[in-house]
C-alpha positions as CSV (number, residue, x, y, z in Angstrom):
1,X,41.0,32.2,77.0
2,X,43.1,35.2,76.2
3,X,45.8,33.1,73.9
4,X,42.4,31.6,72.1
5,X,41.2,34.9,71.0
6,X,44.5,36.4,70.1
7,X,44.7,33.1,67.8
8,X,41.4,33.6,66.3
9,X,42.8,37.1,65.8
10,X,45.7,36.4,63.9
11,X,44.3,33.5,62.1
12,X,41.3,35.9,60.3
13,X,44.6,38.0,59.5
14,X,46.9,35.9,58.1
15,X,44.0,34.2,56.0
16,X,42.8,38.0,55.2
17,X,46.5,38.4,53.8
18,X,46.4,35.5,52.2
19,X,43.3,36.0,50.4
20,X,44.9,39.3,49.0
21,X,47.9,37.8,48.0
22,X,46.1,35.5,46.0
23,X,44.6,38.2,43.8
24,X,48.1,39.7,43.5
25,X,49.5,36.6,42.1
26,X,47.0,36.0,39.5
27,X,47.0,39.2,38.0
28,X,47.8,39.1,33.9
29,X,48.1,35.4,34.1
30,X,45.8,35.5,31.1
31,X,43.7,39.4,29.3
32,X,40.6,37.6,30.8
33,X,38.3,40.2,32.4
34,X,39.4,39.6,35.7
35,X,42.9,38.9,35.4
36,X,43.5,41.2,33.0
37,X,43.1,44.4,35.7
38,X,45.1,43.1,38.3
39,X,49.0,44.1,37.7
40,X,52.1,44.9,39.8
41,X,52.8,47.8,37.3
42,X,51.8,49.4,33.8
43,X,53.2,50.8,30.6
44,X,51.6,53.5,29.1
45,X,52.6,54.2,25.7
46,X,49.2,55.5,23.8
47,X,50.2,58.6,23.6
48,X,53.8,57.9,22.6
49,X,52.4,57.9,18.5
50,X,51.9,61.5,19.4
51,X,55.3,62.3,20.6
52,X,57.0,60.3,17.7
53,X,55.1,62.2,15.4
54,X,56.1,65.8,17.0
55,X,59.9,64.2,18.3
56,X,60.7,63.5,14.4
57,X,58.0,64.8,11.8
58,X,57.3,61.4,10.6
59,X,53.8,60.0,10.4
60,X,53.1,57.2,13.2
61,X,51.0,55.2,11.0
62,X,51.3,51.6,11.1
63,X,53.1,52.2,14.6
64,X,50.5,50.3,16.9
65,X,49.1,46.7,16.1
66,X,45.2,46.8,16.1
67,X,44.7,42.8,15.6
68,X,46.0,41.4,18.8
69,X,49.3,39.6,17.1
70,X,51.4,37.8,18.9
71,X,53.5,40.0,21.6
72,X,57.3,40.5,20.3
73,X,56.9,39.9,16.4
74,X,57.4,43.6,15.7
75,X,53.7,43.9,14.7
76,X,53.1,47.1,16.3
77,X,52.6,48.8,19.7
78,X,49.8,48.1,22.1
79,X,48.4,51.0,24.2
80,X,49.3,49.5,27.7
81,X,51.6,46.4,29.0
82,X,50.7,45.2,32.4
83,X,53.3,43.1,34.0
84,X,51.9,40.4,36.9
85,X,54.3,38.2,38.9
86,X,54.1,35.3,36.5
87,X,53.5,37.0,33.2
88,X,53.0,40.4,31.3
89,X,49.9,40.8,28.0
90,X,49.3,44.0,26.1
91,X,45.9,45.4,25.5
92,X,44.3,47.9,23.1
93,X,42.0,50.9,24.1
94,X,39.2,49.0,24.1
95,X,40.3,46.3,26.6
96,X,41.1,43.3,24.5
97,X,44.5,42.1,24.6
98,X,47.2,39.2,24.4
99,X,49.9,37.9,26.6
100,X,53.4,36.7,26.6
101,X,53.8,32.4,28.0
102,X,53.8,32.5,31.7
103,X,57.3,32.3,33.8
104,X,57.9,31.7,37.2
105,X,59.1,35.4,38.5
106,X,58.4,37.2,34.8
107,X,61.0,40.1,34.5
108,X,59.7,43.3,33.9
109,X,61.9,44.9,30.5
110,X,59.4,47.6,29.0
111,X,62.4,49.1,26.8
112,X,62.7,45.3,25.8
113,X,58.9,44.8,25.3
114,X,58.4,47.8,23.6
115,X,61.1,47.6,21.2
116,X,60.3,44.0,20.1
117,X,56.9,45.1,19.3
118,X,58.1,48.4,17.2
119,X,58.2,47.7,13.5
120,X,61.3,47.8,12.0
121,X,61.0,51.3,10.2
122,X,60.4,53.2,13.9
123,X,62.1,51.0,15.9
124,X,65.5,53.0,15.9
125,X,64.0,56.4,16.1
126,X,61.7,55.0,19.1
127,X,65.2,53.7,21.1
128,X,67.0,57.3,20.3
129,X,64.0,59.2,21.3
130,X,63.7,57.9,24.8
131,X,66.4,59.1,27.2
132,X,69.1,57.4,28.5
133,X,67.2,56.2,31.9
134,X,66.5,53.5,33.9
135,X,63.8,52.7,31.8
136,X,66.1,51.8,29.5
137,X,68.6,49.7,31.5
138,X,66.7,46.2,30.7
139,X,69.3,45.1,33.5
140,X,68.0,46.5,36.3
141,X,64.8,46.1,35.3
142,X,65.7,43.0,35.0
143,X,66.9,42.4,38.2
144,X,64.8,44.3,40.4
145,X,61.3,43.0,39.1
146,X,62.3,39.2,38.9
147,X,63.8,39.3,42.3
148,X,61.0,41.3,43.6
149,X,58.3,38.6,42.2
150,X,60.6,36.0,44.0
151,X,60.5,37.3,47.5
152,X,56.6,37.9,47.4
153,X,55.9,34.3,46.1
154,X,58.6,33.3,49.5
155,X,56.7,35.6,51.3
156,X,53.2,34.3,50.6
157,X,53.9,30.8,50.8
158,X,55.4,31.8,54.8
159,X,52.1,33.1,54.9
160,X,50.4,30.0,54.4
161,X,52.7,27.6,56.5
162,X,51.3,30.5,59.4
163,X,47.9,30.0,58.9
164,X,48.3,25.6,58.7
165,X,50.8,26.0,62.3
166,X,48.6,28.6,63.9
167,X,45.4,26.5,63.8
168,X,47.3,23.2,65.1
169,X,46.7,24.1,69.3
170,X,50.6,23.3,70.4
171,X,52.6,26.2,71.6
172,X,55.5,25.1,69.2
173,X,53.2,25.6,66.7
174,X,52.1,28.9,67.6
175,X,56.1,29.5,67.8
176,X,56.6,28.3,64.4
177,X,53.5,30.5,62.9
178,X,54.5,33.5,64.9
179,X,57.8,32.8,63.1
180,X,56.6,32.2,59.5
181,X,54.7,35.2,59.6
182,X,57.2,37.8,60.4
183,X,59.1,36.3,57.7
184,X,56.2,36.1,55.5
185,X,55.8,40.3,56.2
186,X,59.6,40.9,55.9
187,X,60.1,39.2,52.4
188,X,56.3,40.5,51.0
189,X,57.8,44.4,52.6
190,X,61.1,43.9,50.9
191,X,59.3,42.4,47.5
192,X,57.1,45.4,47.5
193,X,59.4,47.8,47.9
194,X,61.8,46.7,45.4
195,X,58.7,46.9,42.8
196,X,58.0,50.3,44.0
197,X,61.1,51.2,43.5
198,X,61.9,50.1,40.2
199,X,57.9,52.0,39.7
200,X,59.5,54.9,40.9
201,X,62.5,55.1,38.7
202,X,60.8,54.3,35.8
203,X,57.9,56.7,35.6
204,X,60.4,59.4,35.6
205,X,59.7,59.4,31.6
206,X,56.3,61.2,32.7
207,X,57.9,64.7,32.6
208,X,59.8,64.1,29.6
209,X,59.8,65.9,26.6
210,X,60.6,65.4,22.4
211,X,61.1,68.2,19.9
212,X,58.5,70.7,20.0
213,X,57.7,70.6,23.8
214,X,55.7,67.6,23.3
215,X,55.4,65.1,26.1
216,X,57.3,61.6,25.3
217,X,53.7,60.1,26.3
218,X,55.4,57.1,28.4
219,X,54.0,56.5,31.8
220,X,54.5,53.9,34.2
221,X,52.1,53.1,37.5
222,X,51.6,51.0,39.9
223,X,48.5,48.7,40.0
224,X,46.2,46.3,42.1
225,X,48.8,43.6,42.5
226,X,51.6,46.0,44.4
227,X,48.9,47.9,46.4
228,X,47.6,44.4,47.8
229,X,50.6,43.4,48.5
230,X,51.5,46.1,51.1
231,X,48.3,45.3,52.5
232,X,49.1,42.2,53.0
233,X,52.7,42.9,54.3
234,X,50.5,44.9,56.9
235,X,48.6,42.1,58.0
236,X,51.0,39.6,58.5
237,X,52.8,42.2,60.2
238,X,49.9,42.7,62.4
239,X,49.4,39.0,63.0
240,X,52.7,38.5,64.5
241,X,51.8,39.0,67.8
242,X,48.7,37.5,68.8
243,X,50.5,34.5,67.2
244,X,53.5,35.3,70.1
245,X,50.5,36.1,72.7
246,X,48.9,32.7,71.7
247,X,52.1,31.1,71.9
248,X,52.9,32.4,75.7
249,X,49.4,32.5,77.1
250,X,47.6,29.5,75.6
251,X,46.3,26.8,77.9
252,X,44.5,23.1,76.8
């Protein structure tokens, strides 16, 4: 009896992670109102207007798009970009917003984004006013979102073949799900902490300042998608052994 309730055990947490992680990977997938909250990260840039207009005495007019164009035609700023796993959109203040075509492991390249959303008569003040960082190395951005994204998506799909072999009464099968989910919580830890990272880094802008002690007004978070990710990483961590108990204790 003891290797049947250590299975029911890990079963409710494996399908707990998995319910998580499926939240996390539809976040900005579309702006809809329940997609549209759920992101690994954020850009900030609503109060950049402000720090362009202190950094170089110009006006900041006509700097941010207010009619939900198309994301990279140079039409203007939006207040926030939200990156998912799959996709990133841009929203205004009041909540609307647009996003880019979905990809399979969408890079995360806010100097990049924001950049091919400027308008052409701020868009080479807006690259000399932000310091050399790496916010501004689209490379490692690059690299460290996109292979990030990848390792979750590996990680969850382990996470599934655990919950299929740990309802399947064989003790191989218990081997194989006890298996799947410590690789399932290695790749999702890895994944998240390569996103927090790159987080990390990037929200160093936060303290920056322009000309006149102004801050630069560019502020990158974290958001639902990374946080339910560690959880998850936590509960197929968690599951591991009662899937091993299962596996060593579980009699027909």
């Amino acid at each position: 009896m003891r290797g049947e309730y250590c299975l029911y055990g890990a079963t409710a947490l494996s399908a707990m992670a998995i319910i998580l992680l499926v939240f996390a990977h539809i976040g900005q997938v579309s702006s809809g109102a329940v997609t549209s909250g759920i992101y690994m990260a954020q850009i900030n840039v609503a109060a950049y207007g402000n720090a362009y207009q202190g950094g170089t005495g110009d006006s900041a007019g006509g700097l941010y798009d207010t009619k939900n164009d198309a994301l990279g035609t140079g039409k203007g700023l939006r207040q926030y970009y939200r990156y998912g796993l799959y996709n990133a959109c841009g929203y205004q203040k009041d909540g609307s917003g647009i996003c880019n075509g979905t990809i399979f492991g969408y890079p995360m390249e806010p100097l990049s984004q924001i950049l091919a959303d400027t308008p052409t008569k701020f868009k080479t003040q807006t690259n000399d006013i932000i310091p050399s960082s790496t916010f501004k190395d689209n490379g490692f951005n690059h690299g460290l979102s996109r292979g990030g994204s990848l390792l979750i998506f590996v990680g969850s799909v382990f996470a599934v073949i655990s919950i299929i072999f740990g309802v399947l009464k064989a003790r191989i099968c218990f081997l194989i799900a006890a298996a799947s989910a410590g690789f399932s919580a290695l790749l999702l830890m890895i994944g998240a902490a390569m996103w927090t990272s790159l987080i990390a880094k990037d929200a160093w802008l936060k303290i920056v300042k322009v000309k006149g002690g102004t801050l630069l007004g560019i502020y990158t978070t974290g958001g639902a998608s990374l946080y339910l990710t560690w959880v998850a990483f936590v509960l197929m961590t968690l599951s591991v052994i009662p899937y091993v108990v299962a596996c060593c204790t579980f009699r027909r």
